[in-house]
N, C-alpha and C positions, 0 to 999 in steps of 0.2 A: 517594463524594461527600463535598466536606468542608463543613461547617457554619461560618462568619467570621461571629463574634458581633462588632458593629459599633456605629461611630454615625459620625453623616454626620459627615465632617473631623476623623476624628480618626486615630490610630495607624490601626485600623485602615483607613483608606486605602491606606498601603502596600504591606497583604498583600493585598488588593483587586487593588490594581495589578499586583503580582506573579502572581498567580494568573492573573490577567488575560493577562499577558503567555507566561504557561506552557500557556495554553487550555486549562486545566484546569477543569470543572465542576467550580461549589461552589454554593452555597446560605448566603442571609443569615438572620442573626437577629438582629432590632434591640434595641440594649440603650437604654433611654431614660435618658440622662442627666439629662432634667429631673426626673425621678423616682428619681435614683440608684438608677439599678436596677443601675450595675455595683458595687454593695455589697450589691445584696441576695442571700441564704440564695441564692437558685439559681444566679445567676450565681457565685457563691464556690465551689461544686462543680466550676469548669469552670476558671476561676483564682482559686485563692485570692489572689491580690495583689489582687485587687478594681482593674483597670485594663484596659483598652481596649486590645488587642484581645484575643481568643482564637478559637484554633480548634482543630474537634474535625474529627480524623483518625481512620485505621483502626487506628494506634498509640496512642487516648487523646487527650485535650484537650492542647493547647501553647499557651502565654503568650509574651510577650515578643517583640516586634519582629522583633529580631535574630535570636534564635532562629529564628522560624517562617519568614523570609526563606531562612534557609542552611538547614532542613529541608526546606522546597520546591525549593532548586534544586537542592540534590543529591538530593531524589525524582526530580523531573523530569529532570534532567539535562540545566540551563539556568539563565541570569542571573547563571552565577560560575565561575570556574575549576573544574574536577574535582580532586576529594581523584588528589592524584600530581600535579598540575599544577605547575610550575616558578613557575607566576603566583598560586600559590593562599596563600603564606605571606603576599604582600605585601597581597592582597584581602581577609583574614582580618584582619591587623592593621588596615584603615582601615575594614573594616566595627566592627568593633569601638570604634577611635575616637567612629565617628560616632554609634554606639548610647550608648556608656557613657562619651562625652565628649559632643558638642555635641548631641545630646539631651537629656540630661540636666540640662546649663546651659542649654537653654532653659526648661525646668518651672521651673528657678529664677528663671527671668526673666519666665514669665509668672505665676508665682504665689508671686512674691517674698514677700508678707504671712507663708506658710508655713513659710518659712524665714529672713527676717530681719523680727522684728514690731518691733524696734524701731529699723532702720537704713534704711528701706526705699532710699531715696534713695541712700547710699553702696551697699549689696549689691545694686542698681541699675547702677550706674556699675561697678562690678567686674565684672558678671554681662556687664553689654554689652563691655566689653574682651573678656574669655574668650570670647565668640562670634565677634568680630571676626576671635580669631587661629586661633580652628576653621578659620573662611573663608577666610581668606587661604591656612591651609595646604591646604583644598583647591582652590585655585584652581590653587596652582602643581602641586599632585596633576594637575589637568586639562590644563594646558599640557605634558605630561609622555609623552603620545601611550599610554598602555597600555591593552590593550585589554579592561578591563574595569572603566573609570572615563571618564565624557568622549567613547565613541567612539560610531563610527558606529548601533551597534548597542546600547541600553541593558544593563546589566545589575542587579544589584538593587540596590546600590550609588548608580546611578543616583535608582532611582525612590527611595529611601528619602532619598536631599539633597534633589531637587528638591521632594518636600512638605515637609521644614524650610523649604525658600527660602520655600516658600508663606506656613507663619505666622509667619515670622521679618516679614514683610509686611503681616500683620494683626493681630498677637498681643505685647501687651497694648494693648487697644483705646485709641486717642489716645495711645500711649507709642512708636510705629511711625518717631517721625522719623529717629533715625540711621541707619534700614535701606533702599539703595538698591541696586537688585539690579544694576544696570550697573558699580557700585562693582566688579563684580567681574567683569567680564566673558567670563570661559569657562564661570565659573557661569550665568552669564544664557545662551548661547549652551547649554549640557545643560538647562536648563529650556525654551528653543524649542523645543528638538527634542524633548523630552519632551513635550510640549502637542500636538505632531501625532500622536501614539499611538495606534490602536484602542484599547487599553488606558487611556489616559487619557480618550477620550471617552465610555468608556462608563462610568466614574467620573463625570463630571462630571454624564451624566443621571441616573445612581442618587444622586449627592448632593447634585445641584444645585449645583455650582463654580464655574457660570461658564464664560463663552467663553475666557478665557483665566485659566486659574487658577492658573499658576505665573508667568509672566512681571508678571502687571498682575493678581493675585486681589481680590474681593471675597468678603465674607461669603456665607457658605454657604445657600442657602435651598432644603434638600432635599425632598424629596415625602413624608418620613417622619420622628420622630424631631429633636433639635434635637443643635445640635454643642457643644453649654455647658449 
């Protein structure tokens, strides 16, 4: 049984999703971020980087997104090519993009003050460039037919863009206007069909997402726990 230390809409969603999609039993533990509880003495035992998500396996606790995305599906043996796989260098490299690239430019974007206190307005304007051409390059990634980005069948890949699209939609609150998800159209078309998911519905009822929470989201109002 794995243990996804969580809060509604946030990182961990992903691995939610993921597990989700691997039907694999797990078990939640709410971390209350109105409380920063992911800084506190106990949650730091479990990742010390004091961040959203972690999950405790039969191997020990795991941090990191990315990480615990490609540790689940080569447990399970699903959501990514197989180590030997011919498809596996190129899904390694854009998984990684997306983690340790246009992830990351978004933290900067939505919690600019953090990293530029005295520019905000220009490392604003830069911050949304750099996300723009994440997008773009993965649009044309999608139009590109391979089969474990974009296709008929999600893979993790999948599910970890389409919750960017989500707060790239609502995140930083009233600063949302340059982001229009049609702007890109095979990205909107992998978050339609992400939104009909057993796996994504049953996200939406544990977090409260919304009927439609990747194509058209609204703010989260989950039954536990707060997403800020």
């Amino acid at each position: 049984m794995y243990r996804l230390h969580y809060a509604p809409d946030n990182a961990s969603l992903i691995v939610r999703l993921v597990l989700e999609e691997l039907l694999t039993p797990y078990e939640t533990v709410l971390v209350d971020r109105a409380r920063n509880a992911h800084k506190s003495a106990a949650f730091l035992t479990v990742n010390p980087m004091g961040l959203i998500p972690a999950l405790e396996t039969p191997d020990g606790p795991m941090f990191e997104t990315g990480a615990i995305l490609l540790w689940l599906s080569d447990r399970h043996g699903g959501l990514a090519p197989t180590p030997g796989s011919h498809m596996r260098a190129a899904f390694l490299s854009w998984l990684f993009a997306v983690s340790n690239g246009l992830h990351t430019d978004m933290r900067q974007l939505f919690y600019g003050a953090q990293y530029a206190p005295g520019d905000l307005d220009g490392h604003r304007a830069l911050t949304v460039g750099r996300v723009r051409a994440h997008l773009d390059r993965l649009e044309v990634l999608a139009t590109a037919e391979h089969a474990w980005f974009a296709a008929a069948a999600p893979s993790g890949l999948d599910l970890y863009v389409g919750v960017l699209l989500r707060w790239l939609a609502l995140f930083p609150k009233g600063r949302t206007d340059w982001f229009t998800l049609s702007d890109w159209p095979s990205l909107h078309k992998l978050a339609a069909r992400l939104e009909t998911r057993p796996s994504m519905q049953a996200a939406q009822q544990a977090e409260g997402l919304g009927p439609t929470p990747l194509t058209a989201p609204r703010y989260a109002t989950p039954p536990e726990g707060s997403a800020t």
